[in-house]
N, C-alpha and C positions, 0 to 999 in steps of 0.2 A: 785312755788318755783324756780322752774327753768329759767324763765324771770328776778327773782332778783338777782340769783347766777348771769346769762351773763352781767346785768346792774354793778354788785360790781364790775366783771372784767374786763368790759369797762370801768368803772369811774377808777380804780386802774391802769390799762394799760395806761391811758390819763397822768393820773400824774404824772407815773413814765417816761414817755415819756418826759413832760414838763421840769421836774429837769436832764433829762440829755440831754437835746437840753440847760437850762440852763448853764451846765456846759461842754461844746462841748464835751460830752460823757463821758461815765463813762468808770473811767480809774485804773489801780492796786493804782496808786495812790490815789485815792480818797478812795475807800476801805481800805487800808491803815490808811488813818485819822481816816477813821471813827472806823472803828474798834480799835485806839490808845483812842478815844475820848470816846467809852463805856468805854474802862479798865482804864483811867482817872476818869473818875466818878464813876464807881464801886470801885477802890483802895480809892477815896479821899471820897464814902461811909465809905468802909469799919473804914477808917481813927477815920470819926467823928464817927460811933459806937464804936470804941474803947474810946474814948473821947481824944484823943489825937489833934485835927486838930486846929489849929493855927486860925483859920477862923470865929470861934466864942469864945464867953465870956470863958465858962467853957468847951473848946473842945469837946463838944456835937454838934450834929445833928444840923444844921441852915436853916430852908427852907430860907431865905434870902442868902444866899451863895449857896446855891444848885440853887436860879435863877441866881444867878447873874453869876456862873460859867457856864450855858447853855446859856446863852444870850452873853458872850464870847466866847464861840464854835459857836454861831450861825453867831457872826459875822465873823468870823475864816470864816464862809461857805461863806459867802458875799463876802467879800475877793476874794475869789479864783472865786467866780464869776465874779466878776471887774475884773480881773485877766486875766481872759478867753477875756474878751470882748477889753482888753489892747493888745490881741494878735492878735484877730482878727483885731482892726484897725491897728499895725503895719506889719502883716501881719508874724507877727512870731510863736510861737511857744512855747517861753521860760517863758515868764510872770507867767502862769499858773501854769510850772511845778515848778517853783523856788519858787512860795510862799506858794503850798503845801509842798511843800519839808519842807519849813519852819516852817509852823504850824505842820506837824509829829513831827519834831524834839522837838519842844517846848511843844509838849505833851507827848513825852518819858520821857522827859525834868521832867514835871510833875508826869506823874508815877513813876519814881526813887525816887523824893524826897517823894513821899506819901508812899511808901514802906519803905522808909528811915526813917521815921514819925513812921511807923507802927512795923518796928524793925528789919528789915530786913539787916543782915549784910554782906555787900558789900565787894569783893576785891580791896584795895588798889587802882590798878588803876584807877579802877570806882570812887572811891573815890575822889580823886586826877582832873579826869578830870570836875566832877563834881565843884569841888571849886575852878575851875582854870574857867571855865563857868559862876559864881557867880560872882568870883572876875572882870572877865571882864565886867560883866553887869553891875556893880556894879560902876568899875573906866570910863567905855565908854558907858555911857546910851545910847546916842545919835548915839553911832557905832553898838549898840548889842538889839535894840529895842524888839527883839523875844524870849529873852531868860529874862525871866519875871516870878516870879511866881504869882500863881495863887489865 
């Protein structure tokens, strides 16, 4: 039993290794995402159990949208891996943190509105910068590519 426990935690240790030699280290930022991107998926759960979510027929539960919204995070992760590898050949630094930065945001992005969805009532300002965020995505697709919902 004890040769399988060392073997799980060699095979677990390896991989967790390869995903942050993927990503030149794991960084608050990336934790950040990820943890945006559970509460992203749990709210926009929560959403379709209420049957409110915009994403299917009768706002119920879609396993079709629940893939298609993970294989969007997954590329989000891609991303920032290309991302990483744009810094390395330029030798900088910035690539990385700027399109994480960006994908947080687009998924805070996301949880307001599934909150918003779910009935949750906002102050004013929130409000406000929220529709000023739309309306720009909205009038500057081509300027505001991030700010997309989901």
């Amino acid at each position: 039993m004890v040769y399988l426990w060392n073997k799980f935690l060699m095979g677990t240790s390896f991989i967790i290794s390869g995903i942050s030699f993927i990503y030149g280290g794991w960084t608050q930022l990336l934790t950040t995402l990820c943890i945006c991107m559970v509460i992203d998926t749990l709210t926009a759960l929560g959403v379709s159990i209420m049957g409110k979510s915009p994403k299917s027929n009768k706002g119920a539960l879609s396993s079709s949208a629940f893939v298609n919204g993970m294989f969007k995070k997954l590329f989000s992760l891609f991303f920032i891996i290309i991302a990483h590898r744009v810094d390395l050949l330029c030798e900088t630094d910035y690539f990385k943190t700027s399109v994480t930065i960006g994908f947080i945001l687009n998924e805070i992005l996301s949880i307001v509105e599934n909150a918003g969805m779910a009935g949750v009532k906002w102050p004013p300002v929130v409000t406000k910068m929220i529709d000023i965020l739309k309306k720009e995505s909205e009038e500057n697709p081509e300027d505001v590519r991030m700010v997309q919902s989901k």
